[in-house]
C-alpha positions in Angstrom: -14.0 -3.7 3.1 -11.5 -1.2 3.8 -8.4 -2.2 2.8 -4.8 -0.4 3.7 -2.2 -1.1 0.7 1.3 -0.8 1.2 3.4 0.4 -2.1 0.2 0.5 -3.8 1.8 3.7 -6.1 4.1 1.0 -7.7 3.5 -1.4 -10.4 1.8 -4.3 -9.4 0.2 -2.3 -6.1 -1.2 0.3 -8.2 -3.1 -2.2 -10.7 -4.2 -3.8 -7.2 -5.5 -1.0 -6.1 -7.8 -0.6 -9.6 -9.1 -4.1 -9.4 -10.1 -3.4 -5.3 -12.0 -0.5 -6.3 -13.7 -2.5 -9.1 -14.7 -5.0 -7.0 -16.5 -2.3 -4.5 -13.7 -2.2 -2.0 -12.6 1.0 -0.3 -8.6 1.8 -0.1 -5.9 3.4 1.5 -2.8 3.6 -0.1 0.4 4.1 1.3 3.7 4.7 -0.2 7.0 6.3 0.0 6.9 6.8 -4.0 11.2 6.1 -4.1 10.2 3.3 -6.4 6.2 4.1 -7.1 4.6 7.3 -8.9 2.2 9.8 -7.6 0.4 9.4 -11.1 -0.3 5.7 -10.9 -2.4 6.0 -7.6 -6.2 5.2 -8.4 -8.0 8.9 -8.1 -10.3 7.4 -5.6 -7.8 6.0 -3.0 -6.6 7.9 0.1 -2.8 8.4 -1.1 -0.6 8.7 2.3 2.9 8.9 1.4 5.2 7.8 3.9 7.3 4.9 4.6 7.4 1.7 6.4 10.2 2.8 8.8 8.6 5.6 9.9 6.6 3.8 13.1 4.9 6.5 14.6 3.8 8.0 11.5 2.4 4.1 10.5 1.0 3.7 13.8 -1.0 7.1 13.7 -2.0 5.9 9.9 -3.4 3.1 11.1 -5.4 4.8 14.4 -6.7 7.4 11.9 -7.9 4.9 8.6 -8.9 1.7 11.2 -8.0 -0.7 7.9 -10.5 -4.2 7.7 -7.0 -5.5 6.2 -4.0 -4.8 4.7 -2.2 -5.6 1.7 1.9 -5.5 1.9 3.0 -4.8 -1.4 6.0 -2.1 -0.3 9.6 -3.1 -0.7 12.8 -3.9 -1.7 12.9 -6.4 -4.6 15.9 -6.1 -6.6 18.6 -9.3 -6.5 21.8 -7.8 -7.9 21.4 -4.7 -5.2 20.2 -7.0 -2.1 24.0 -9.0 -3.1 25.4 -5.5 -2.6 23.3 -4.1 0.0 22.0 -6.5 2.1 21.3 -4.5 5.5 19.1 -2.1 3.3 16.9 -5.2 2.6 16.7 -6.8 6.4 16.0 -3.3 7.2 12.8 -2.7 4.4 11.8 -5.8 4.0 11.6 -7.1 7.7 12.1 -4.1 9.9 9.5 -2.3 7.7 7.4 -5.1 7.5 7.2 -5.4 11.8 5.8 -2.4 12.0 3.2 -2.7 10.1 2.2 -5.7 11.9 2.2 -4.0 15.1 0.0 -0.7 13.8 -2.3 -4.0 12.7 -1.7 -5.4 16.2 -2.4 -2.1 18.1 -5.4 -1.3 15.7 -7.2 -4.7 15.9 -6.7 -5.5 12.2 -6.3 -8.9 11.5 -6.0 -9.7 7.7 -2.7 -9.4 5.8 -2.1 -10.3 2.3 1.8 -10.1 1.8 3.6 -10.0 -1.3 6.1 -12.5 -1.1 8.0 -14.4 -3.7 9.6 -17.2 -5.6 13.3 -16.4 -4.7 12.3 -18.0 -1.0 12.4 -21.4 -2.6 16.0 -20.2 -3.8 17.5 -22.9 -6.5 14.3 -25.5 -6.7 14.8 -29.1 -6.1 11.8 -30.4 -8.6 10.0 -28.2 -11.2 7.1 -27.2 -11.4 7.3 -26.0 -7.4 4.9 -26.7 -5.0 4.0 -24.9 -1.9 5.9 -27.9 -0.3 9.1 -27.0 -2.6 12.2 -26.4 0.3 13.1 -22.6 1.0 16.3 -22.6 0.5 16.9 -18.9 -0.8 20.1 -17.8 -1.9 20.0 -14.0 -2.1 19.4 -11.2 1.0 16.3 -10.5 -1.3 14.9 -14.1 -0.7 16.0 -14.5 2.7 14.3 -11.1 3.7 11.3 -12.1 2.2 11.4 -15.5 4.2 11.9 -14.1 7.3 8.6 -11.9 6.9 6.9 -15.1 6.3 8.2 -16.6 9.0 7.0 -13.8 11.6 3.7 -13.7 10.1 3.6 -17.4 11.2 4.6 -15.8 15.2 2.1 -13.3 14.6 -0.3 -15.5 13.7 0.2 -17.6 16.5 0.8 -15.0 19.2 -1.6 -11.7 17.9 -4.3 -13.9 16.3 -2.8 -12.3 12.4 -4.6 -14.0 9.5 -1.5 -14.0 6.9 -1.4 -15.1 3.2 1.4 -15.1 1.9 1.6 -15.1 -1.9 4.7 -16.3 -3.6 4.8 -14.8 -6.8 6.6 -15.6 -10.2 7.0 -13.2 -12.9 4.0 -10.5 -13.1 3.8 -8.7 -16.3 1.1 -6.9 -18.7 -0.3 -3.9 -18.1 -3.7 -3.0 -17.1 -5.4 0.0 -20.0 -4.2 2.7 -17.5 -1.7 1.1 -15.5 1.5 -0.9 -16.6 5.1 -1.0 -15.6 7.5 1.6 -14.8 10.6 1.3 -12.9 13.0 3.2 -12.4 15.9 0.5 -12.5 14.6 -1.8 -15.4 15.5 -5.5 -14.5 12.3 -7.4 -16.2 13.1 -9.0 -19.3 9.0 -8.1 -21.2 9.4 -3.8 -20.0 12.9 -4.3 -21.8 11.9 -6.0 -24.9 9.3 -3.6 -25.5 11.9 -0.6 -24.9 14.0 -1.9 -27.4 10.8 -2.4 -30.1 10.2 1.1 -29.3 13.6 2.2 -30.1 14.6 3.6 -26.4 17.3 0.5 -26.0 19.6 -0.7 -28.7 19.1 -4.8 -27.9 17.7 -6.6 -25.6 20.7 -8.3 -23.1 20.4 -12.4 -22.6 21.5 -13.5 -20.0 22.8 -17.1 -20.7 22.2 -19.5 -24.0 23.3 -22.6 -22.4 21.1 -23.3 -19.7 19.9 -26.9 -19.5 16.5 -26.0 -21.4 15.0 -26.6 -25.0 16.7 -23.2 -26.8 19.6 -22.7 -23.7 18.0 -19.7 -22.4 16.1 -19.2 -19.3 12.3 -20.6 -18.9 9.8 -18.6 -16.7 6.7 -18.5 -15.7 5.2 -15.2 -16.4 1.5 -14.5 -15.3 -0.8 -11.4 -15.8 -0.3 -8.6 -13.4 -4.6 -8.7 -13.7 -4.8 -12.1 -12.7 -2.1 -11.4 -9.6 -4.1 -8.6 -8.6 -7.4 -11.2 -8.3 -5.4 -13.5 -6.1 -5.2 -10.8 -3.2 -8.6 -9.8 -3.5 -9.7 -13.6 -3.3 -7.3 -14.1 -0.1 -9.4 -11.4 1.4 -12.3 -13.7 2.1 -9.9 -16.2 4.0 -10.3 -16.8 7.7 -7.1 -18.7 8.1 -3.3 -18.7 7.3 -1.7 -19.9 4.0 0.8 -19.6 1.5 0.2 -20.0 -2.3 2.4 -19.9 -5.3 0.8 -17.3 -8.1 1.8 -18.7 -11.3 0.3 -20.0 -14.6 2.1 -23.5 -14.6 3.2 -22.3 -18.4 7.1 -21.7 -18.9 8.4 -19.6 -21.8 11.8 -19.1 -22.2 13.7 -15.9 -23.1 14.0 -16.5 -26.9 10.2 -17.6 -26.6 9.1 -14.4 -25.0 11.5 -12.0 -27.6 10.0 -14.2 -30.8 6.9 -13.5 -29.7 6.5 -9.8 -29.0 8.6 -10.0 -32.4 5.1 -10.5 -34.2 2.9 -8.5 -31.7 4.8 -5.8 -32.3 6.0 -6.1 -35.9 9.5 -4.8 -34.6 12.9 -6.5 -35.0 13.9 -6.7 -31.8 18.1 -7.5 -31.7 19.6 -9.5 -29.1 22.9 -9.4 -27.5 24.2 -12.4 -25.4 25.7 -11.8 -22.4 27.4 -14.8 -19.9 24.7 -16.2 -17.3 24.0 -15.1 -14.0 25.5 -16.1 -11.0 22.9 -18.8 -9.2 20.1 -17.9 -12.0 18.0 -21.2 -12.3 17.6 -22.0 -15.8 13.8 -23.3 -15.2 11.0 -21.7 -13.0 7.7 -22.9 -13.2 4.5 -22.6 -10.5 2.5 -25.7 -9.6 -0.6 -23.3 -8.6 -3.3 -26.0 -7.9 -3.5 -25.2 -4.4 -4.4 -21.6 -5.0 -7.1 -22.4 -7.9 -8.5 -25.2 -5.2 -8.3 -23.2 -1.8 -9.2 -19.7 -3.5 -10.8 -20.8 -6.5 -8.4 -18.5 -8.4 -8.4 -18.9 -12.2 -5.8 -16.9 -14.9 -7.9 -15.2 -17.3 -5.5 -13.0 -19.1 -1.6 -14.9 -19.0 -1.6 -16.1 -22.1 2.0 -14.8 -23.1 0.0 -13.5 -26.2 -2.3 -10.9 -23.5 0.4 -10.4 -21.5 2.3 -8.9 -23.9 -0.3 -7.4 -26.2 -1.5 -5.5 -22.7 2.0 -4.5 -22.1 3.1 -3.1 -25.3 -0.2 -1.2 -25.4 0.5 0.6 -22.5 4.6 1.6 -23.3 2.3 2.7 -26.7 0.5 5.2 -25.0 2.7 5.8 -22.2 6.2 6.2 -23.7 7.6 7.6 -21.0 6.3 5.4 -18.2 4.7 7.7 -15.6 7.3 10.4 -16.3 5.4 14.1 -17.8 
Protein backbone atom coordinates (compact mmCIF):
# COMPACT_ATOMS: atom_id res chain seq x y z
CA UNK A 1 0.00 0.00 0.00
CA UNK A 2 1.08 3.41 -0.48
CA UNK A 3 0.85 5.23 2.41
CA UNK A 4 1.13 9.27 2.81
CA UNK A 5 2.56 10.16 6.49
CA UNK A 6 2.16 13.32 7.92
CA UNK A 7 5.20 14.49 10.43
CA UNK A 8 6.68 11.24 9.69
CA UNK A 9 10.39 13.19 10.19
CA UNK A 10 9.49 13.41 14.00
CA UNK A 11 9.75 10.92 16.68
CA UNK A 12 7.08 8.60 16.73
CA UNK A 13 6.34 9.26 12.70
CA UNK A 14 9.73 8.54 11.76
CA UNK A 15 9.85 4.96 13.67
CA UNK A 16 6.41 4.53 11.80
CA UNK A 17 7.68 5.08 8.80
CA UNK A 18 10.62 2.12 9.57
CA UNK A 19 8.07 -0.42 10.68
CA UNK A 20 5.81 0.54 7.19
CA UNK A 21 8.64 -0.20 5.16
CA UNK A 22 9.40 -3.44 7.10
CA UNK A 23 6.21 -4.59 6.64
CA UNK A 24 6.54 -4.12 2.53
CA UNK A 25 4.59 -0.86 2.53
CA UNK A 26 5.57 2.01 0.17
CA UNK A 27 5.74 5.75 1.83
CA UNK A 28 5.46 9.26 1.47
CA UNK A 29 6.52 11.38 4.03
CA UNK A 30 5.63 14.74 4.65
CA UNK A 31 6.84 17.21 7.03
CA UNK A 32 7.58 20.71 7.84
CA UNK A 33 10.80 19.55 9.97
CA UNK A 34 9.97 22.75 12.72
CA UNK A 35 9.70 19.90 15.25
CA UNK A 36 11.12 16.71 13.02
CA UNK A 37 14.73 16.10 11.49
CA UNK A 38 15.80 15.66 7.96
CA UNK A 39 18.04 12.81 9.38
CA UNK A 40 15.42 10.73 10.96
CA UNK A 41 13.42 10.18 7.54
CA UNK A 42 13.70 6.43 6.46
CA UNK A 43 16.35 6.64 3.22
CA UNK A 44 13.65 4.91 1.25
CA UNK A 45 10.70 7.26 1.75
CA UNK A 46 9.72 10.15 -0.61
CA UNK A 47 10.57 13.10 1.92
CA UNK A 48 8.27 16.29 0.87
CA UNK A 49 8.71 19.00 3.24
CA UNK A 50 6.04 21.19 3.56
CA UNK A 51 3.26 22.01 5.91
CA UNK A 52 -0.20 21.31 6.64
CA UNK A 53 -1.30 24.95 6.09
CA UNK A 54 0.00 25.15 2.93
CA UNK A 55 -3.36 23.86 0.84
CA UNK A 56 -2.38 24.08 -2.50
CA UNK A 57 0.95 22.77 -2.01
CA UNK A 58 -0.98 19.55 -0.03
CA UNK A 59 -3.49 19.34 -2.58
CA UNK A 60 -0.87 19.16 -5.56
CA UNK A 61 1.07 16.52 -3.05
CA UNK A 62 -1.66 14.50 -3.00
CA UNK A 63 -2.58 14.73 -7.08
CA UNK A 64 1.10 13.86 -7.71
CA UNK A 65 1.70 10.72 -4.93
CA UNK A 66 -2.30 9.34 -5.24
CA UNK A 67 -1.76 7.92 -1.34
CA UNK A 68 -3.86 4.26 -0.73
CA UNK A 69 -4.03 6.12 2.86
CA UNK A 70 -2.74 8.41 5.10
CA UNK A 71 -1.31 8.49 8.32
CA UNK A 72 -1.71 12.02 10.39
CA UNK A 73 1.07 12.15 12.70
CA UNK A 74 1.94 16.17 12.14
CA UNK A 75 1.24 18.63 14.93
CA UNK A 76 1.14 20.57 17.78
CA UNK A 77 1.38 18.60 21.06
CA UNK A 78 2.72 20.51 23.70
CA UNK A 79 0.19 21.42 26.90
CA UNK A 80 2.02 24.25 28.72
CA UNK A 81 2.30 26.24 25.10
CA UNK A 82 -1.31 25.29 23.78
CA UNK A 83 -2.45 27.27 27.62
CA UNK A 84 -0.34 30.07 26.09
CA UNK A 85 -1.08 29.84 22.56
CA UNK A 86 -4.07 28.45 21.86
CA UNK A 87 -4.97 29.87 18.23
CA UNK A 88 -1.68 28.31 17.05
CA UNK A 89 -3.15 24.91 18.02
CA UNK A 90 -6.90 25.36 16.48
CA UNK A 91 -4.94 26.59 13.59
CA UNK A 92 -2.34 23.25 13.24
CA UNK A 93 -4.18 20.88 14.69
CA UNK A 94 -7.68 21.43 13.04
CA UNK A 95 -7.14 23.87 10.27
CA UNK A 96 -4.09 21.75 9.13
CA UNK A 97 -5.76 18.69 9.72
CA UNK A 98 -8.98 19.94 7.13
CA UNK A 99 -6.90 20.06 4.56
CA UNK A 100 -5.55 17.15 4.52
CA UNK A 101 -8.94 15.66 4.52
CA UNK A 102 -9.96 17.45 1.53
CA UNK A 103 -6.53 16.57 -0.68
CA UNK A 104 -7.92 12.92 0.57
CA UNK A 105 -11.38 13.92 -0.47
CA UNK A 106 -10.32 15.47 -3.90
CA UNK A 107 -7.85 12.52 -4.44
CA UNK A 108 -10.25 9.57 -3.67
CA UNK A 109 -8.21 8.40 -0.70
CA UNK A 110 -10.25 7.02 1.89
CA UNK A 111 -8.12 5.64 4.86
CA UNK A 112 -6.85 7.82 7.65
CA UNK A 113 -5.09 6.80 10.69
CA UNK A 114 -4.87 9.94 12.98
CA UNK A 115 -2.71 10.41 15.89
CA UNK A 116 -4.90 11.47 18.52
CA UNK A 117 -4.50 11.31 22.24
CA UNK A 118 -5.28 10.79 25.87
CA UNK A 119 -5.61 14.54 26.84
CA UNK A 120 -9.35 14.27 24.90
CA UNK A 121 -10.57 12.36 27.81
CA UNK A 122 -9.18 15.47 29.97
CA UNK A 123 -9.31 14.66 33.89
CA UNK A 124 -10.75 10.76 33.77
CA UNK A 125 -13.72 9.86 35.70
CA UNK A 126 -12.63 5.87 36.31
CA UNK A 127 -9.17 4.49 35.74
CA UNK A 128 -8.13 2.44 33.73
CA UNK A 129 -10.09 4.49 30.64
CA UNK A 130 -12.08 2.94 28.23
CA UNK A 131 -12.87 4.08 24.79
CA UNK A 132 -16.26 4.92 26.50
CA UNK A 133 -14.31 7.15 29.19
CA UNK A 134 -16.19 11.01 28.75
CA UNK A 135 -14.09 13.70 26.70
CA UNK A 136 -13.95 16.19 28.73
CA UNK A 137 -10.41 17.83 27.83
CA UNK A 138 -9.09 20.57 29.65
CA UNK A 139 -6.32 22.10 27.58
CA UNK A 140 -6.44 23.82 23.76
CA UNK A 141 -4.12 20.81 23.14
CA UNK A 142 -6.93 18.24 23.94
CA UNK A 143 -9.73 20.21 22.68
CA UNK A 144 -7.91 20.58 19.20
CA UNK A 145 -7.31 17.17 19.03
CA UNK A 146 -11.16 16.42 19.80
CA UNK A 147 -12.42 18.51 17.35
CA UNK A 148 -10.26 16.62 14.55
CA UNK A 149 -11.92 13.58 15.80
CA UNK A 150 -15.02 14.92 15.67
CA UNK A 151 -14.77 16.03 11.81
CA UNK A 152 -13.41 12.82 10.92
CA UNK A 153 -16.78 11.51 12.17
CA UNK A 154 -18.54 14.35 9.37
CA UNK A 155 -16.13 13.12 7.01
CA UNK A 156 -16.91 9.90 7.47
CA UNK A 157 -20.44 10.40 7.20
CA UNK A 158 -20.45 12.93 4.33
CA UNK A 159 -17.06 11.93 2.09
CA UNK A 160 -17.25 8.15 2.77
CA UNK A 161 -13.54 8.77 5.07
CA UNK A 162 -12.52 5.54 6.83
CA UNK A 163 -10.93 7.22 10.25
CA UNK A 164 -9.11 5.54 13.18
CA UNK A 165 -8.41 7.48 15.50
CA UNK A 166 -5.81 6.36 18.01
CA UNK A 167 -5.65 7.83 21.46
CA UNK A 168 -2.34 7.48 22.64
CA UNK A 169 -0.74 7.43 26.19
CA UNK A 170 2.88 7.87 26.79
CA UNK A 171 5.14 6.50 23.78
CA UNK A 172 8.70 6.01 24.63
CA UNK A 173 11.82 3.74 23.60
CA UNK A 174 13.66 4.04 20.78
CA UNK A 175 13.89 1.92 17.85
CA UNK A 176 18.20 0.86 16.99
CA UNK A 177 18.22 3.92 14.56
CA UNK A 178 15.49 5.98 15.64
CA UNK A 179 14.62 7.38 19.17
CA UNK A 180 13.50 10.64 20.55
CA UNK A 181 14.63 14.05 19.95
CA UNK A 182 12.85 17.18 20.59
CA UNK A 183 13.64 20.12 20.55
CA UNK A 184 11.55 21.42 23.70
CA UNK A 185 12.03 18.32 26.09
CA UNK A 186 8.77 17.77 28.10
CA UNK A 187 8.86 13.65 28.48
CA UNK A 188 9.89 12.62 31.73
CA UNK A 189 12.16 8.90 30.17
CA UNK A 190 14.27 11.55 27.26
CA UNK A 191 14.92 13.57 30.53
CA UNK A 192 15.99 10.95 32.86
CA UNK A 193 18.32 9.64 30.50
CA UNK A 194 19.81 13.34 29.85
CA UNK A 195 20.50 13.67 33.31
CA UNK A 196 22.30 9.84 33.49
CA UNK A 197 24.26 11.13 30.72
CA UNK A 198 25.38 14.20 32.48
CA UNK A 199 23.65 16.90 29.95
CA UNK A 200 20.99 17.88 32.89
CA UNK A 201 21.85 18.39 36.53
CA UNK A 202 18.42 16.42 38.01
CA UNK A 203 15.60 15.28 36.84
CA UNK A 204 12.48 17.94 37.87
CA UNK A 205 9.15 16.06 39.67
CA UNK A 206 6.48 17.43 39.24
CA UNK A 207 4.33 16.69 42.47
CA UNK A 208 5.06 14.09 45.50
CA UNK A 209 1.59 14.14 46.81
CA UNK A 210 -0.58 12.93 44.30
CA UNK A 211 -3.19 10.44 45.64
CA UNK A 212 -0.90 7.32 44.39
CA UNK A 213 1.33 4.65 46.17
CA UNK A 214 4.83 6.87 46.29
CA UNK A 215 2.77 10.56 45.68
CA UNK A 216 4.13 10.95 42.30
CA UNK A 217 2.40 10.64 39.08
CA UNK A 218 1.49 7.02 37.51
CA UNK A 219 1.48 6.62 33.66
CA UNK A 220 1.10 4.37 31.34
CA UNK A 221 4.06 4.31 29.13
CA UNK A 222 4.12 1.92 25.95
CA UNK A 223 6.78 1.12 23.30
CA UNK A 224 7.08 3.58 20.51
CA UNK A 225 7.48 -0.11 18.41
CA UNK A 226 4.42 -1.44 19.57
CA UNK A 227 2.59 2.20 18.69
CA UNK A 228 3.98 2.13 15.45
CA UNK A 229 2.21 -1.68 14.89
CA UNK A 230 -1.17 -0.21 15.88
CA UNK A 231 -1.32 2.11 12.66
CA UNK A 232 -0.14 -0.46 10.48
CA UNK A 233 -2.86 -2.92 11.83
CA UNK A 234 -5.63 0.00 11.47
CA UNK A 235 -4.59 -0.07 7.87
CA UNK A 236 -6.55 -3.29 7.14
CA UNK A 237 -9.83 -1.67 8.69
CA UNK A 238 -12.83 -0.98 6.48
CA UNK A 239 -14.70 0.97 9.02
CA UNK A 240 -14.39 3.81 11.60
CA UNK A 241 -13.03 3.52 15.20
CA UNK A 242 -11.31 4.85 17.94
CA UNK A 243 -8.87 2.94 20.20
CA UNK A 244 -6.88 3.72 23.22
CA UNK A 245 -2.92 2.62 22.61
CA UNK A 246 -1.71 1.77 25.97
CA UNK A 247 -0.22 -1.22 27.96
CA UNK A 248 -2.84 -1.25 30.86
CA UNK A 249 0.59 -1.13 33.18
CA UNK A 250 1.04 2.29 35.30
CA UNK A 251 4.44 3.23 36.64
CA UNK A 252 4.86 6.16 38.48
CA UNK A 253 7.66 8.80 38.26
CA UNK A 254 9.85 7.45 41.16
CA UNK A 255 9.16 3.97 39.55
CA UNK A 256 10.37 4.95 36.16
CA UNK A 257 13.73 7.15 37.69
CA UNK A 258 14.48 3.82 40.11
CA UNK A 259 14.51 1.88 37.35
CA UNK A 260 16.58 3.40 34.61
CA UNK A 261 18.72 3.89 37.97
CA UNK A 262 19.90 0.16 37.44
CA UNK A 263 19.72 0.09 33.56
CA UNK A 264 21.91 2.66 33.46
CA UNK A 265 24.09 2.27 36.55
CA UNK A 266 23.83 6.17 36.90
CA UNK A 267 22.64 8.09 39.97
CA UNK A 268 20.27 9.99 38.69
CA UNK A 269 19.22 13.20 41.38
CA UNK A 270 15.84 14.42 41.63
CA UNK A 271 14.56 17.80 42.48
CA UNK A 272 10.82 18.25 43.48
CA UNK A 273 9.04 20.82 42.13
CA UNK A 274 5.05 21.81 43.23
CA UNK A 275 2.49 19.82 40.84
CA UNK A 276 0.98 20.89 37.83
CA UNK A 277 -1.92 22.75 37.32
CA UNK A 278 -4.94 19.99 36.32
CA UNK A 279 -2.14 17.11 36.02
CA UNK A 280 -4.03 13.76 36.87
CA UNK A 281 -2.15 11.95 39.31
CA UNK A 282 -3.17 8.42 37.52
CA UNK A 283 -3.40 7.55 33.77
CA UNK A 284 -3.85 4.12 32.75
CA UNK A 285 -5.29 2.52 29.14
CA UNK A 286 -7.93 -0.14 29.30
CA UNK A 287 -6.69 -1.31 25.59
CA UNK A 288 -8.90 -4.48 25.15
CA UNK A 289 -10.77 -3.09 22.40
CA UNK A 290 -7.74 -2.55 20.23
CA UNK A 291 -6.05 -6.13 21.13
CA UNK A 292 -9.82 -7.53 20.17
CA UNK A 293 -10.84 -5.42 17.05
CA UNK A 294 -7.07 -5.19 15.66
CA UNK A 295 -5.63 -8.09 17.27
CA UNK A 296 -2.87 -5.70 18.50
CA UNK A 297 -0.43 -7.12 21.07
CA UNK A 298 2.67 -5.06 23.14
CA UNK A 299 5.71 -6.90 22.53
CA UNK A 300 8.37 -4.54 23.68
CA UNK A 301 6.60 -2.11 26.75
CA UNK A 302 8.00 -3.69 29.43
CA UNK A 303 9.33 -0.44 31.27
CA UNK A 304 12.59 -2.62 31.36
CA UNK A 305 12.66 -2.51 27.04
CA UNK A 306 11.38 0.67 26.92
CA UNK A 307 14.07 2.04 28.62
CA UNK A 308 16.88 -0.23 27.82
CA UNK A 309 15.92 0.79 23.92
CA UNK A 310 15.86 4.36 24.92
CA UNK A 311 19.06 4.74 26.72
CA UNK A 312 20.72 2.76 23.92
CA UNK A 313 19.87 5.22 21.45
CA UNK A 314 20.88 8.74 23.62
CA UNK A 315 24.14 6.13 23.90
CA UNK A 316 24.84 6.28 20.45
CA UNK A 317 23.15 9.29 19.55
CA UNK A 318 24.24 11.95 22.24
CA UNK A 319 23.25 14.63 20.51
CA UNK A 320 19.80 13.57 19.27
CA UNK A 321 19.72 14.09 15.55
CA UNK A 322 21.95 17.18 15.80
CA UNK A 323 25.73 16.72 13.70
Amino acid sequence: MKVFVTGGAGYIGSVCVEELFAAGHEVVVWDNLSEGHKAAVHPRAVFLQGDLLDRDLLMRAAQEHRPEAVIHFAGKALVPESMRDPSVYYRVNVSGGLNLLDSMVATGCKKIIFSSTCATYGLPERVPMDESTPQKPINPYGHSKLMFEQILGWYAQIHGVIPTCLRYFNAAGASAERGEHHRVETHLIPNVLFTAMGQKPHVEVFGEQHATPDGTCIRDYIHVRDLASAHILALHREQPGCFNVGTGNGFSVRQVIDAARKITQKEIPMQGRPARPGDPPKLVAASQKLQRELGWKPVYSSLEQILGSAWAWHQAHPRGYDR
